[in-house]
C-alpha positions as a Markdown table, in Angstrom:
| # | Residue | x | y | z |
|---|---|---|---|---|
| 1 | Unk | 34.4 | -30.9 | 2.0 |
| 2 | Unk | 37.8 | -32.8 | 3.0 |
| 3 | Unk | 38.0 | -34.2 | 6.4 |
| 4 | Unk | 40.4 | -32.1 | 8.3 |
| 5 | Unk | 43.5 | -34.5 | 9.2 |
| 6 | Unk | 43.8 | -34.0 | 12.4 |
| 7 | Unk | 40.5 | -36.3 | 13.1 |
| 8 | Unk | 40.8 | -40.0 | 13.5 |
| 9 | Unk | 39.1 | -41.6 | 10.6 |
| 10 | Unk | 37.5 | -44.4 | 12.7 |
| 11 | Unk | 36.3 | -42.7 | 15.0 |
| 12 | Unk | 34.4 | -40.3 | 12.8 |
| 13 | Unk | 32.9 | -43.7 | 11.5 |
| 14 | Unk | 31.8 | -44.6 | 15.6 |
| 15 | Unk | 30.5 | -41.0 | 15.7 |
| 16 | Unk | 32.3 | -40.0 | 18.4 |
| 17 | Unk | 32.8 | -36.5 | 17.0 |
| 18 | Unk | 29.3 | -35.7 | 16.5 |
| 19 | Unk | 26.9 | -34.3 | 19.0 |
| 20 | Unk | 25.7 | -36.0 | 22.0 |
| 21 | Unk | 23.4 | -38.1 | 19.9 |
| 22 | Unk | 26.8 | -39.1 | 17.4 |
| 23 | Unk | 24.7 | -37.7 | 14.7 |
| 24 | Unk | 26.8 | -36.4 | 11.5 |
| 25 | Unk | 25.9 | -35.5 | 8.2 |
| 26 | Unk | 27.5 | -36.0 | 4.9 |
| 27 | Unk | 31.4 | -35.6 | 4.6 |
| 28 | Unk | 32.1 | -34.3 | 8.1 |
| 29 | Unk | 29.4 | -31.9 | 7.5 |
| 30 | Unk | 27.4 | -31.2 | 11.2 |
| 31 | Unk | 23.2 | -30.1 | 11.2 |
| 32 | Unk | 24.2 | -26.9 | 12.5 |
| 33 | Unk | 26.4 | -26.0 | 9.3 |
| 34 | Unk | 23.7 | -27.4 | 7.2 |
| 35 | Unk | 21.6 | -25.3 | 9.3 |
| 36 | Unk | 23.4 | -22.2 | 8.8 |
| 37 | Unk | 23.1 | -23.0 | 5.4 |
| 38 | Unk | 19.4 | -23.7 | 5.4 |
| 39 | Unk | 19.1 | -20.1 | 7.4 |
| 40 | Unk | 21.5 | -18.8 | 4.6 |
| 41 | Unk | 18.9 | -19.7 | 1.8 |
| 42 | Unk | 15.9 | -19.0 | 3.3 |
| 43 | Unk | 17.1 | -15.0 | 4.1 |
| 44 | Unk | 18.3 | -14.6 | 0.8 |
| 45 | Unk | 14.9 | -15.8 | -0.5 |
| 46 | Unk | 13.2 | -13.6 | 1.4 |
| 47 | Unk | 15.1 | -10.7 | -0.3 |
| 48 | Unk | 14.2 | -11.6 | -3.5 |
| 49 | Unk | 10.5 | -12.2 | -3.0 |
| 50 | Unk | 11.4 | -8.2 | -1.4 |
| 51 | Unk | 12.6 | -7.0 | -4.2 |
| 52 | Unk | 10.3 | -8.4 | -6.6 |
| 53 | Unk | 7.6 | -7.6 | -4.7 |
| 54 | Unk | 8.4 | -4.2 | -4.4 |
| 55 | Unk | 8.8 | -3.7 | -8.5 |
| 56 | Unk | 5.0 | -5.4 | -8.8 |
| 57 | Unk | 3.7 | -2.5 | -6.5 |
| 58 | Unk | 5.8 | -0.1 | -8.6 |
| 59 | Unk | 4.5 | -0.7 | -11.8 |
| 60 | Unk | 0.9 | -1.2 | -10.2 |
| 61 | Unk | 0.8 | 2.2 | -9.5 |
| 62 | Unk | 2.5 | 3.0 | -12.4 |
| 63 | Unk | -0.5 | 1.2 | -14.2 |
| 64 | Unk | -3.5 | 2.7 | -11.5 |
| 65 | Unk | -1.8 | 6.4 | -12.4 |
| 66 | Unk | -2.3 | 6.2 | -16.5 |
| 67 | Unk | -6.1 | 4.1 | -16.2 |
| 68 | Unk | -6.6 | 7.1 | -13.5 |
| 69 | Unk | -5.6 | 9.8 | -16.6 |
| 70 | Unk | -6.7 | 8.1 | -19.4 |
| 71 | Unk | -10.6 | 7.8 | -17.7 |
| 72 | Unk | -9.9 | 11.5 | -17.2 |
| 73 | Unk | -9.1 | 12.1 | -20.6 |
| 74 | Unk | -12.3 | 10.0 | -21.5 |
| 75 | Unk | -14.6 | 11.9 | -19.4 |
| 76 | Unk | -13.5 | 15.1 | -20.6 |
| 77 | Unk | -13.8 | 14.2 | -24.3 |
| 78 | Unk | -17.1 | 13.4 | -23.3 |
| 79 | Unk | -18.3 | 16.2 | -21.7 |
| 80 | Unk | -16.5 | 18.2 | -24.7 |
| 81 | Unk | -18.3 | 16.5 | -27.3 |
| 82 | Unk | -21.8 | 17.3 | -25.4 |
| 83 | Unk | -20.6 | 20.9 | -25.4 |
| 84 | Unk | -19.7 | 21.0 | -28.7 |
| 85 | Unk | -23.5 | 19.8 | -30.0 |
| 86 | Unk | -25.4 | 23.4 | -29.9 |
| 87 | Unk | -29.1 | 21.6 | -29.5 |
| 88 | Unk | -27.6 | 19.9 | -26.4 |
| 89 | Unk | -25.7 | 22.7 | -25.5 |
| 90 | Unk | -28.7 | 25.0 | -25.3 |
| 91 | Unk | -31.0 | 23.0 | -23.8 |
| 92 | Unk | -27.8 | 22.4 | -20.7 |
| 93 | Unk | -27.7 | 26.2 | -20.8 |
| 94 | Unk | -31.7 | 27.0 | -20.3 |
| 95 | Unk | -31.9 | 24.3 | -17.6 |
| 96 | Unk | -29.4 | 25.6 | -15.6 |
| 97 | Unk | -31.2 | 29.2 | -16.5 |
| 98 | Unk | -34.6 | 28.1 | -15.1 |
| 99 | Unk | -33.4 | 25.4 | -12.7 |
| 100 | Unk | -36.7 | 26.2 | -10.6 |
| 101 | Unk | -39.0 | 25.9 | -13.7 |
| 102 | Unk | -37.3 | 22.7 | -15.8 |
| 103 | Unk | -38.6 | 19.7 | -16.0 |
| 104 | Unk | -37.5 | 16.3 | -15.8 |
């Protein structure tokens, strides 16, 4: 950044247009300006930790939904395939008959 012509060079050197301390950073450049920048940064980092953030929890419960279906799925096929077997099918069928009378 140019230093504007209106200020003396030489006094810029004595730090006479810095703040009451005659502190100045690089090229004319002031703390609160790098300051403003630093605040600059640090928002727009925050938004994009946001927004990726945001598309983790997405596809998180994008990923909870199809383990949630597919142990579902699983179960059912399982209780299907006990079904399905007539010796085990019968003796679900008489237990639940004679629940009083079954044994363990």
């Amino acid at each position: 950044m140019p230093i504007p012509e209106n200020i003396d060079e030489e006094k810029l050197a004595e730090g006479a247009f810095g703040d009451s301390y005659g502190t100045l950073a690089w090229k004319g450049m002031d703390w609160d300006a790098l300051g403003a920048i630093g605040e600059i940064v640090d928002a727009t980092t925050v938004v994009l930790t946001l927004i990726y953030l945001s598309t983790q929890i997405k596809l998180n419960a994008k990923q909870q939904r199809s383990e949630s279906q597919r142990a579902v799925g699983e179960e059912f096929n399982r209780i299907m395939s006990v079904l399905y077997d007539l010796e085990k099918a019968g003796m679900i069928f008489r237990a639940y008959s004679d629940w009083s009378g079954s044994s363990a």
